[in-house]
N, C-alpha and C positions, 0 to 999 in steps of 0.2 A: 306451606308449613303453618302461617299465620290461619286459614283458613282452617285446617282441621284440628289447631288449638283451639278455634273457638267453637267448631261443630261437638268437639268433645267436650267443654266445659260447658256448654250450653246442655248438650245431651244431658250431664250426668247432676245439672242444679237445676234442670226441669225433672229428674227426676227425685232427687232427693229434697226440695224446696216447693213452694206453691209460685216461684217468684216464674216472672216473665223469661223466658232466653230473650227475645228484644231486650230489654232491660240490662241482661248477663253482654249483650253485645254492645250496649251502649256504654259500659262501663268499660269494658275490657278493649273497649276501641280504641280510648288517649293514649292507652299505657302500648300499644302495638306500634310496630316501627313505622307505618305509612300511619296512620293515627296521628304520631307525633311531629311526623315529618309537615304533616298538614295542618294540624294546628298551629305552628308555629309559624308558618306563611299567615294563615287567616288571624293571628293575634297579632301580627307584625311586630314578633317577638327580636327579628333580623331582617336583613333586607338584603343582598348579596349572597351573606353565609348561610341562609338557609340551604339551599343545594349542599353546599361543601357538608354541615353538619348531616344531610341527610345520604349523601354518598359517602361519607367516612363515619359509619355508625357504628363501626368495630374498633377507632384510635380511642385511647384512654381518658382524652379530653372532653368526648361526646359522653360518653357514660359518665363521668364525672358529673356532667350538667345534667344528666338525666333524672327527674324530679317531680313536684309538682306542675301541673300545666296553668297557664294563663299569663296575666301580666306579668309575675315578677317569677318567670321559671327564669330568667338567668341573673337575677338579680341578688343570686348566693355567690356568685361570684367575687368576693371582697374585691380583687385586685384591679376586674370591670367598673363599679361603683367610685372606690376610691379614684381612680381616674377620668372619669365624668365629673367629678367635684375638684377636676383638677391636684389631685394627692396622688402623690409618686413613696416609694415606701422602700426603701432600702436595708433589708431586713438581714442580710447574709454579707459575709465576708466579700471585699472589692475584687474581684477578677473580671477577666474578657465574658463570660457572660453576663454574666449580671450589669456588667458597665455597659454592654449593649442594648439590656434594656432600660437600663436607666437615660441610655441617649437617644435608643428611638421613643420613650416617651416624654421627653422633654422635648426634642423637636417636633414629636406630633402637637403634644398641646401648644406649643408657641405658635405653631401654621395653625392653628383653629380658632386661637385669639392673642395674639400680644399687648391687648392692653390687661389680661389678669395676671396676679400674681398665679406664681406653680411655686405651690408647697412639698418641699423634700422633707422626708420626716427618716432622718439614720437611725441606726440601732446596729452599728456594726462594728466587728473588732480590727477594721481595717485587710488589707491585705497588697494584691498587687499598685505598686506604682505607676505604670504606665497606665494601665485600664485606669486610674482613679484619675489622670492626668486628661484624657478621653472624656472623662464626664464634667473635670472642672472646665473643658474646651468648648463642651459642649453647654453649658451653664451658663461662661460667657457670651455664649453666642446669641443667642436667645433673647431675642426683644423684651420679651417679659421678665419683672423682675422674680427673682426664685428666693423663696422663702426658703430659710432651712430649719429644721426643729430637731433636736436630739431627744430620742429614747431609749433609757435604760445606757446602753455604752455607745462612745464617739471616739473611740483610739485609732493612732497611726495615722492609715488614709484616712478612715471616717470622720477623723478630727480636722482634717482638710480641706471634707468637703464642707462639715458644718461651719469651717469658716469662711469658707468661698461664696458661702450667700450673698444677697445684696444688702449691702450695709443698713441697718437697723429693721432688719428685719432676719435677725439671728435667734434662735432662741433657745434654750435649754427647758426638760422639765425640771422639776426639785431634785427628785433623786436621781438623776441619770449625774452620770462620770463623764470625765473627758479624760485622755491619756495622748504626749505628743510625745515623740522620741522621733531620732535618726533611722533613716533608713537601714533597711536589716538585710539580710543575704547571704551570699556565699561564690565561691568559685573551686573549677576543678577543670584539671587538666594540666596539660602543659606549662610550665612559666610564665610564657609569654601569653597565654589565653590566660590564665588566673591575675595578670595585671591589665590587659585587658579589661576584664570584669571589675577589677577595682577601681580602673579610672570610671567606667562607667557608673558604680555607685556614687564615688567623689561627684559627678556630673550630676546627678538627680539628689545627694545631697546640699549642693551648693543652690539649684534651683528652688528646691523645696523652701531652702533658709530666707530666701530671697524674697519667695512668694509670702511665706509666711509673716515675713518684717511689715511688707505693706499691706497686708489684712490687719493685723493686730496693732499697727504703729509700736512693735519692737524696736530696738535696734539688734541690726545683724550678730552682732558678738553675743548680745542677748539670747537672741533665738537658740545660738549656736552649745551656748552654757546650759539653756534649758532641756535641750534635747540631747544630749550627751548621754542620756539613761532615760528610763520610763519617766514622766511627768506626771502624776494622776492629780486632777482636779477636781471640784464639784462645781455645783452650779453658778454659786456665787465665785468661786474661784476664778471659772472660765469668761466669764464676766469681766472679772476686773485685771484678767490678761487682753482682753479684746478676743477672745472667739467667737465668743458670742455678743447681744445688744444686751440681753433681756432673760428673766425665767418665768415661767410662765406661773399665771395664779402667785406671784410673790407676797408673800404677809402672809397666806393664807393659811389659817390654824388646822392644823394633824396633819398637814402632807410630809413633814421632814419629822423623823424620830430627834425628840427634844437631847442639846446638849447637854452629856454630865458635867461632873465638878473636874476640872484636872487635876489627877493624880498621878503619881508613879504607877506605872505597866508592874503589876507581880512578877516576881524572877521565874526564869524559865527553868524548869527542871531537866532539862534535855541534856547537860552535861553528864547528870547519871547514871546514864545510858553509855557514854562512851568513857564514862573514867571506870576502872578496873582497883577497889577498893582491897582492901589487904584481907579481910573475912572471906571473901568471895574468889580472890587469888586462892586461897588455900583450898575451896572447896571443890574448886573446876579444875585442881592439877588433874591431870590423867594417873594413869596405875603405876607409869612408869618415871613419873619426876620424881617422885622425892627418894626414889633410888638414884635416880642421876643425879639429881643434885645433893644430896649425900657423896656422891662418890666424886662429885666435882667440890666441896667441903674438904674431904679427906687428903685428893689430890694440892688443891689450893696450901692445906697445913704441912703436908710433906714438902714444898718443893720452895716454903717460907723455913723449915730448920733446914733445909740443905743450905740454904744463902745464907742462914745464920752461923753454922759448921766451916761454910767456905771461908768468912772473913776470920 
């Protein structure tokens, strides 16, 4: 098939052009599946995975990297890159995936060097407990100290793990948030499976409270007041709770929108929406009230002289 693609673009630009077909074949070689498969051995673009990438040349991942050739065809890879510089990037809500690969690349970079730091950089609105429980196990574990960095939001888990770093080497940007609350959930079923499920909450909220006292040097009843409802913080806030050490670039002029004057918030108008005004009562009666209510007028007067006649 590759061959009579290029007998034919060869045929039909030797015939409409002055140009070489050598030329036409020289060009249209890279871009051809053994082309590619070959350059990329001769540029020792990989070393193992070239086979794989050339016998899976139809999985989504291969065509994804399909691109310019030479040195830097898989170097659009952010997530490859980042992780050669040692940067792990936690971009998406805490679940069983995602906490898998946050722990096998945390334990890969520690087996490749434990004396550098591994910088975690969150950006996540938290989610499962156990999986985020997984990666602060795996955080610990890890000879290398792990840097954390927050971008943009660190709630829930995420705020867990931004403070699970290694001490003073915490950091926030300017505008990014922090949000810490109790563990969240739910149960169904039977009574005895729905208490069940509740001790189990009680059980990862008490360690949570626990864990979190000796990151931040809380005290537990503290912890326990703070997280009763959403917490939202900023940079400096989280800071001077202990989640973080540090924010990053601090002083630095235009990164935080300058604070106003403190005033009173405007009253909200939202009441007038649900209160039902006396103009407006009379406009939306339907066809039929002010004849009922006329005729519940009439009845109300008759049945006030009958009790007046009675006595």
């Amino acid at each position: 098939m590759e061959m009579a693609t290029l007998a034919v673009a060869s045929s039909l630009l030797s015939l409409a052009s002055p140009f070489d077909p050598k030329s036409v074949r020289a060009w249209l070689w890279p871009h051809s599946r053994i082309g590619y498969c070959k350059n990329i051995a001769a540029n020792r673009l990989v070393t193992s995975s070239a086979t794989h990438y050339c016998d899976n040349w139809n999985s989504s991942s291969t065509r994804a990297s399909y691109g310019p050739q030479g040195a830097g065809a898989f170097s659009m890879d952010p997530a490859s890159v980042l992780q050669k510089e040692r940067i792990i990037f936690l971009g998406s809500q805490v679940d069983d995936m995602s906490a898998d690969v946050i722990i096998s690349q945390l334990l890969l970079l520690d087996s490749q060097d434990p004396t550098k730091d591994i910088k975690l950089l969150i950006n996540s609105p938290g989610g499962s407990v156990t999986a985020g429980m997984g990666i602060y196990d795996a955080m610990k574990l890890c000879k290398a100290d792990v840097s954390t960095i927050c971008f943009g939001l660190a709630a829930s888990m995420g705020a867990f793990l931004l403070a699970s770093g290694t001490k003073g080497k915490r950091f926030c940007m300017p505008n990014s948030r922090v949000m810490i609350h109790q563990p969240l959930g739910g149960g169904s079923g039977s009574a005895i499976d729905v208490g069940i499920q509740a001790r189990e909450m009680m059980y990862h909220k008490i360690k949570l409270t626990k864990i979190m006292s000796r990151l931040t040097g809380k005290s537990e009843q503290q912890i326990e007041v703070d997280t009763d409802r959403d917490y939202f913080m900023n940079a400096w806030e989280a800071v001077e709770y202990g989640l973080v050490d540090a924010v990053v670039d601090d002083g630095k002029p235009g990164l935080v929108a300058p604070v106003g004057e403190a005033k009173e918030p405007p009253k909200t108008r939202i009441w007038d929406y649900w209160t039902v005004k006396e103009r407006k009562e009379r406009k939306a009666l339907p066809l039929e009230a002010p004849v009922y209510k006329d005729s519940e007028e009439k009845h109300q007067a008759e049945s006030e002289e009958r009790e007046k006649a009675a006595v």
